[in-house]
N, C-alpha and C positions, 0 to 999 in steps of 0.2 A: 332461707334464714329469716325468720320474724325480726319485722321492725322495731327497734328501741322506743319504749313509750316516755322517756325524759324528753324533759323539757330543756332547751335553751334559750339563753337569755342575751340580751344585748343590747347595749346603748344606741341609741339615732339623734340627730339631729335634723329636725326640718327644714325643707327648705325656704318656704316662707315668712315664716313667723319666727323660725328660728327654736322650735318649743324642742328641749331636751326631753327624751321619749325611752323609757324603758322595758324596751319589748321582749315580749317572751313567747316564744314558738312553742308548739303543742299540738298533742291530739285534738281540735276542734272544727267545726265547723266554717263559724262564722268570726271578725273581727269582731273584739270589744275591748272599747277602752274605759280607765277608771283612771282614778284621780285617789293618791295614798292620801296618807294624812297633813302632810305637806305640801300639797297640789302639784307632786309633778305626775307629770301625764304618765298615766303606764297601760300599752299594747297587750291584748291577749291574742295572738292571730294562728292561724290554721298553719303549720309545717313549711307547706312550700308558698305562701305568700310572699309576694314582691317586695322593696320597698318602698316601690313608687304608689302602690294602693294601699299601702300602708302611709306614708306621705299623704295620697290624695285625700284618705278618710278623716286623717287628723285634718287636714286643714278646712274641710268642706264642714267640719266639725267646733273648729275655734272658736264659735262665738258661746257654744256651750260648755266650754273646756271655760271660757274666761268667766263665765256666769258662775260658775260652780267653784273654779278657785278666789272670786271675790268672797263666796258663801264661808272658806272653807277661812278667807283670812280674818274676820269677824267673829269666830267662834273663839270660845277662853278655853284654851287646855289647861283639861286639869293636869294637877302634880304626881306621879307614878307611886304608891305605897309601901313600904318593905312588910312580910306579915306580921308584925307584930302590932303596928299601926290596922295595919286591916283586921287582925283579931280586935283591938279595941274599939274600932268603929264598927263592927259587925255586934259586938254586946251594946252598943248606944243604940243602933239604928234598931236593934230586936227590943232594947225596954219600948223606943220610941214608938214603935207599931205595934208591942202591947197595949201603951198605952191609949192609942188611938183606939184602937180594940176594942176596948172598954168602954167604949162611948156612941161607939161603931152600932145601928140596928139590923143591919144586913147578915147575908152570910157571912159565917165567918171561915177562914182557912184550913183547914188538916192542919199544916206546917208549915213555919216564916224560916226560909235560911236566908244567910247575907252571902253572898261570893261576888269573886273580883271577874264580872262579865266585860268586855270587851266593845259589846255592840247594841246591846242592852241596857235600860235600867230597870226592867225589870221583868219577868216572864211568872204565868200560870199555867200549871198542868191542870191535866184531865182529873186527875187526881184529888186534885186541891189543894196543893200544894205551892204557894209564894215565894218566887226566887226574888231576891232586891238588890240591887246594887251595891257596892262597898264606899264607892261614890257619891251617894245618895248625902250624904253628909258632906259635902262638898259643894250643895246648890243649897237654893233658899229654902226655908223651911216648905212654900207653901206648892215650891215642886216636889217636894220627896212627901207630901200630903195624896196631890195630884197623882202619881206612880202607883202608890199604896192606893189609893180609890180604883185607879184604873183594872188593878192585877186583878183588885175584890168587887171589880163587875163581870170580872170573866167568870167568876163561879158562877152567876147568871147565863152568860152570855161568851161562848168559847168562840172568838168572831169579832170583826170591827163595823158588825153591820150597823142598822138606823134603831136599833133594839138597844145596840152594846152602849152606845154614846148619848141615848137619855137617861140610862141606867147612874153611867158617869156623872152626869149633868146634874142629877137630883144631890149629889154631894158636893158637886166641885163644877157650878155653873158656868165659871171662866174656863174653863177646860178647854177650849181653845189656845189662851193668849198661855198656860201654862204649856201647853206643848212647845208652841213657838219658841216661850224663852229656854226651855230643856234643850232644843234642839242649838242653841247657841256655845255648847258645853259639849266638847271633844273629852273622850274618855279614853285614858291612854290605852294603847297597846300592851299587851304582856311583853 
């Protein structure tokens, strides 16, 4: 009889720290853990793993667990869209990176759409093609500047090598401390 490839799932409590753990058993290998968007800890671990090396990992682990959920309490989440709100900020954000466009001397895109991404603010294809954020209207202007530079140095440069980030640099010099403050902005989930 072939084995079932579902996963199950289940609440722990550690013993040390006391950190509530929402584990999920599975086809895998190796333990990993992650942290949702609310910092609680959640297990990926291998089928017949213990809970004691399960216990052991998280705690031999805590001080990264608390590093990352201090990270994760400092971030601004943003507010979730209905589409109608996301259609309307999708025709702002598109005049907005027209008119960027138009002043822009680099390459320029095939095509700008706006979609409500998850994990991103923003992607380039091979193609040439600019995905943007829905969100993007939600930070300061001179990140959703930053995004749009960055997406139209990948027609350059498809890579985050030492090529891709002078590319960047020649429009948006601070492009460091703009990542930094992007990365303070939790983008909700679907």
């Amino acid at each position: 009889m072939p084995s079932s490839s579902k996963s199950t799932t289940r609440e722990y409590i550690t013993s040390v720290h006391r950190l509530s753990v929402l584990i999920t058993y599975g086809k895998r290998r190796r333990l990993k853990i992650t942290l949702d968007d609310d910092g609680r800890v959640c297990a990926f671990a291998p089928k017949y793993m213990t809970l004691k090396d399960i216990d052991r990992f998280i705690e031999d682990n805590y001080s990264w667990i608390e590093k990352h959920r201090a990270k994760l309490a400092g971030r601004v989440k943003l507010s979730p869209i209905d589409p109608v709100e996301q259609r309307r900020k999708a025709r702002i954000i598109k005049a907005r990176a027209s008119a960027f466009l138009a002043v822009y001397d680099g390459k320029k895109p095939v095509r700008i759409t706006v979609r409500n991404m998850t994990s991103r603010w923003g992607s380039c294809s091979a193609n040439g093609n600019i995905s943007l954020n829905v969100y993007l209207l939600d930070v300061e202007p001179e990140l959703f500047d930053y995004v749009l530079i960055h997406e139209l140095s990948h027609l350059y440069h498809m890579n985050h090598s030492a090529a891709f980030w002078e590319q960047v640099s020649k429009y948006c010099p601070d492009y460091k401390k703009c990542r930094a403050r992007l990365r303070q902005y939790q983008i909700p989930k679907k």
